[in-house]
Backbone bond lengths (Angstrom), bond angles and torsions (degrees), N, CA, C in turn:
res aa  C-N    CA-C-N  psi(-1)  N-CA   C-N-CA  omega(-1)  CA-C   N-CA-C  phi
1 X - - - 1.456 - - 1.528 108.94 -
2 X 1.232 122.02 141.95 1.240 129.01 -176.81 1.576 110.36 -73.69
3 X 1.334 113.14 161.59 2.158 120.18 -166.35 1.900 78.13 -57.41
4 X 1.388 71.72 158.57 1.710 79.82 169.24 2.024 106.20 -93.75
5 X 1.285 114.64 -23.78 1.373 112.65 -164.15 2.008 89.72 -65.08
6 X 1.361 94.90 -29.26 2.190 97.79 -169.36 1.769 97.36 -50.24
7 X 1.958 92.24 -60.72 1.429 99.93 -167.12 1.291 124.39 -51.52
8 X 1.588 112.89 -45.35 1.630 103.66 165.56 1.661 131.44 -78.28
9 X 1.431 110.14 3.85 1.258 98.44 -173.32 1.769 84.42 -99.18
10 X 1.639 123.19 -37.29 1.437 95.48 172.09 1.739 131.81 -61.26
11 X 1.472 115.50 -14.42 1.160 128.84 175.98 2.596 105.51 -78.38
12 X 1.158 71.91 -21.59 1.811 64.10 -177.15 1.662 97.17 -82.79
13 X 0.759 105.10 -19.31 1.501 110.65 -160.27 1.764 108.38 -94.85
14 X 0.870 85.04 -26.17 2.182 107.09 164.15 1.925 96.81 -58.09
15 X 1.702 85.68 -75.55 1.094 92.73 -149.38 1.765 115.72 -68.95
16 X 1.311 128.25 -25.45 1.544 150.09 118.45 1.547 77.81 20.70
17 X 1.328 86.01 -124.19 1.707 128.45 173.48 1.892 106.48 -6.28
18 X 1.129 103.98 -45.12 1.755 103.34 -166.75 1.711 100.23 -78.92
19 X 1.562 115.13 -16.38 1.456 105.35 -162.30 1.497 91.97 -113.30
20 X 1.341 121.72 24.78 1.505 118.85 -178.07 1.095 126.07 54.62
21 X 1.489 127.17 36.97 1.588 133.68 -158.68 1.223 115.54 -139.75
22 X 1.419 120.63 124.98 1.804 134.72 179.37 1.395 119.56 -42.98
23 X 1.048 109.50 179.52 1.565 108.08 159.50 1.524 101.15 -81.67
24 X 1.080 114.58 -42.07 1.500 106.46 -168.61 1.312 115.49 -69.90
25 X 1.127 122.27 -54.99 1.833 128.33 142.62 0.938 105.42 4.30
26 X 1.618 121.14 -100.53 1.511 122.82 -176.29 1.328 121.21 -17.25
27 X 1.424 110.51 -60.59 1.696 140.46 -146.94 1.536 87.46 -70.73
28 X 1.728 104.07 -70.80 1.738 90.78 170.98 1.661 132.98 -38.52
29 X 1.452 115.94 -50.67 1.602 115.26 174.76 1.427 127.56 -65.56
30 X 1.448 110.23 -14.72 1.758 116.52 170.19 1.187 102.52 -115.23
31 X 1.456 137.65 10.78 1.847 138.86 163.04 1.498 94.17 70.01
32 X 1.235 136.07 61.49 1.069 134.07 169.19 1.554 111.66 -127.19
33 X 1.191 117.53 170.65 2.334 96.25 167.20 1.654 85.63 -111.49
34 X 1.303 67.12 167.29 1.746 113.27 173.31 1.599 125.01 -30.09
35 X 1.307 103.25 -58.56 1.307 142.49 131.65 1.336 121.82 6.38
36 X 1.692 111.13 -80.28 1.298 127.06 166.11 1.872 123.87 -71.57
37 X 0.970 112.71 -7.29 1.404 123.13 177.09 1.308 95.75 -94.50
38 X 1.285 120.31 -52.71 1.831 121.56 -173.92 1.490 103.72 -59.60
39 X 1.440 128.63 -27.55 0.985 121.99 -178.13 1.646 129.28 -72.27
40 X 1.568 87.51 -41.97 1.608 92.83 165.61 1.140 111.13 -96.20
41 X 1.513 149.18 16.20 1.387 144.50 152.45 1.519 101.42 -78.67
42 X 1.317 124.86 -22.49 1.262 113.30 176.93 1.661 131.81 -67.10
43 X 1.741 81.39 -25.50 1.809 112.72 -150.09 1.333 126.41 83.78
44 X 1.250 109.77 19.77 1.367 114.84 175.30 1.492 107.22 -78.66
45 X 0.879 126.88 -12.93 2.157 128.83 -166.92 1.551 93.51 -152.89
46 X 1.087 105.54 174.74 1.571 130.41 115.06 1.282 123.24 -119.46
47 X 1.729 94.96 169.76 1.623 127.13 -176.56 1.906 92.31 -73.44
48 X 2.008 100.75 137.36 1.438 85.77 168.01 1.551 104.81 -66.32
49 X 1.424 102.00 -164.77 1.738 127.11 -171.44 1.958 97.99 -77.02
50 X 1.358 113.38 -28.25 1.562 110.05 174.44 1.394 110.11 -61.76
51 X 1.598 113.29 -61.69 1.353 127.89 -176.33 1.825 110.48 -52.61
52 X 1.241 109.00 -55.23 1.585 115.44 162.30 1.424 117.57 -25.83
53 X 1.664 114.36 -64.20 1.348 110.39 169.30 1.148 114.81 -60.54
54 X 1.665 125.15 -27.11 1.842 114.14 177.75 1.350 104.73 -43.89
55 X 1.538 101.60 -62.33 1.525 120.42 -170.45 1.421 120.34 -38.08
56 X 1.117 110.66 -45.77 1.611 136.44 -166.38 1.813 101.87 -86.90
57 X 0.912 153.04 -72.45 1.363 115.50 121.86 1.060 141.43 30.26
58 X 1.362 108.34 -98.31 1.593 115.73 173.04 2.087 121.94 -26.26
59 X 1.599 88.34 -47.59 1.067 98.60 -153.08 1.977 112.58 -107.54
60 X 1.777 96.17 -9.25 1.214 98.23 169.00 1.330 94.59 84.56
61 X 1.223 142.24 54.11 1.421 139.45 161.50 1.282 116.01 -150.63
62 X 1.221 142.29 155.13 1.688 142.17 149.96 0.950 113.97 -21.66
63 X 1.586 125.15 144.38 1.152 132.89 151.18 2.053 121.39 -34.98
64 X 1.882 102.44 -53.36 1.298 117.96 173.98 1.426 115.73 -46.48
65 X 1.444 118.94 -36.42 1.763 120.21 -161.94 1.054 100.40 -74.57
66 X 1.908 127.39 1.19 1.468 116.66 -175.31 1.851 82.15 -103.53
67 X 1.138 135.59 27.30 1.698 124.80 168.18 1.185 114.85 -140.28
68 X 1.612 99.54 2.16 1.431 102.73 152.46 1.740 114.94 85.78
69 X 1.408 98.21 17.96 1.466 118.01 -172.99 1.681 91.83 -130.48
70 X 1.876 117.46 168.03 0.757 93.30 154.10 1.698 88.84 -145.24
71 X 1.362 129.25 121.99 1.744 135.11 -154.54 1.814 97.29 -119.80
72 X 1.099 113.51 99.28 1.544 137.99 163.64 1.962 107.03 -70.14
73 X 0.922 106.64 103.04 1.594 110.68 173.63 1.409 115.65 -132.70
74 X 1.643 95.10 120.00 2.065 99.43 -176.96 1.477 98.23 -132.24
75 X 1.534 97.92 139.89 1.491 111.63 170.66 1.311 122.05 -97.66
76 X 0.733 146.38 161.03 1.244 145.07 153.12 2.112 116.34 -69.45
77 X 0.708 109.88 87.94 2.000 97.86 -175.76 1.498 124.15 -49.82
78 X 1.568 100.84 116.33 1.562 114.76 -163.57 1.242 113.27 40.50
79 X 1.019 121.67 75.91 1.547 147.09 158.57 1.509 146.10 -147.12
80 X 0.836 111.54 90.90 1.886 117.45 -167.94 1.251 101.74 -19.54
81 X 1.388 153.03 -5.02 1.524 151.95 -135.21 1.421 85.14 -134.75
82 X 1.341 116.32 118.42 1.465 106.36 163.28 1.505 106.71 -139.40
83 X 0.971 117.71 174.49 2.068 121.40 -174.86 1.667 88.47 -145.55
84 X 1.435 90.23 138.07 1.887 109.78 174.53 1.610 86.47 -139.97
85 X 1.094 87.82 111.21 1.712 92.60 148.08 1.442 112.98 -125.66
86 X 1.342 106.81 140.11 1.425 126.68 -165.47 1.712 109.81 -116.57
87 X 1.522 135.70 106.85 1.467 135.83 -151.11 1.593 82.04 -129.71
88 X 1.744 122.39 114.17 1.502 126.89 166.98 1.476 96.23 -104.82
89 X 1.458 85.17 131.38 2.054 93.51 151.27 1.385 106.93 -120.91
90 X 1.434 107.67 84.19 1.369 128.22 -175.84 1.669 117.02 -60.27
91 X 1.439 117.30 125.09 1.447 112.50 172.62 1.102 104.83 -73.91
92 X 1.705 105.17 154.73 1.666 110.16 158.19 1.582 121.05 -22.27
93 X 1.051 126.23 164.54 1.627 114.21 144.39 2.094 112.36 -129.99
């Protein structure tokens, strides 16, 4: 499986691009700079799990579609009966 920092910085950078929006753009709508978006578009970082939801948000998608998976899990509440369904959109490797 590919680094995960590759997979989400190629997935920010998708989704960037699909909503017609800068680096600086972004950076302005989640109060971050420019800076810090370039960093994890590079793969140099990631965004914590707060900023993730900015992102995810932003862009109208799951948190998951930035790892390039997308994992559906339902329980049943207090009940021995439970259902996991698990849906991959697996990258190459």
């Amino acid at each position: 499986m590919k680094d995960v920092k590759a997979i989400i910085a190629k997935n920010l950078i998708a989704y960037r691009k699909a909503a017609g929006l800068t680096q600086a753009e972004v950076a302005e709508k989640i109060h971050y700079s420019d800076k810090s978006v370039s960093k994890w578009e590079s793969g140099n970082g990631i965004p914590d799990v707060y900023t993730l939801l900015q992102l995810s948000r932003l862009y109208g998608v799951s948190i998951n579609a930035f790892l390039g998976e997308e994992v559906e899990v339902k329980f049943e509440a207090k009940n021995k009966s439970k259902v996991i369904n698990y849906i991959y959109d697996k990258f190459g490797t």
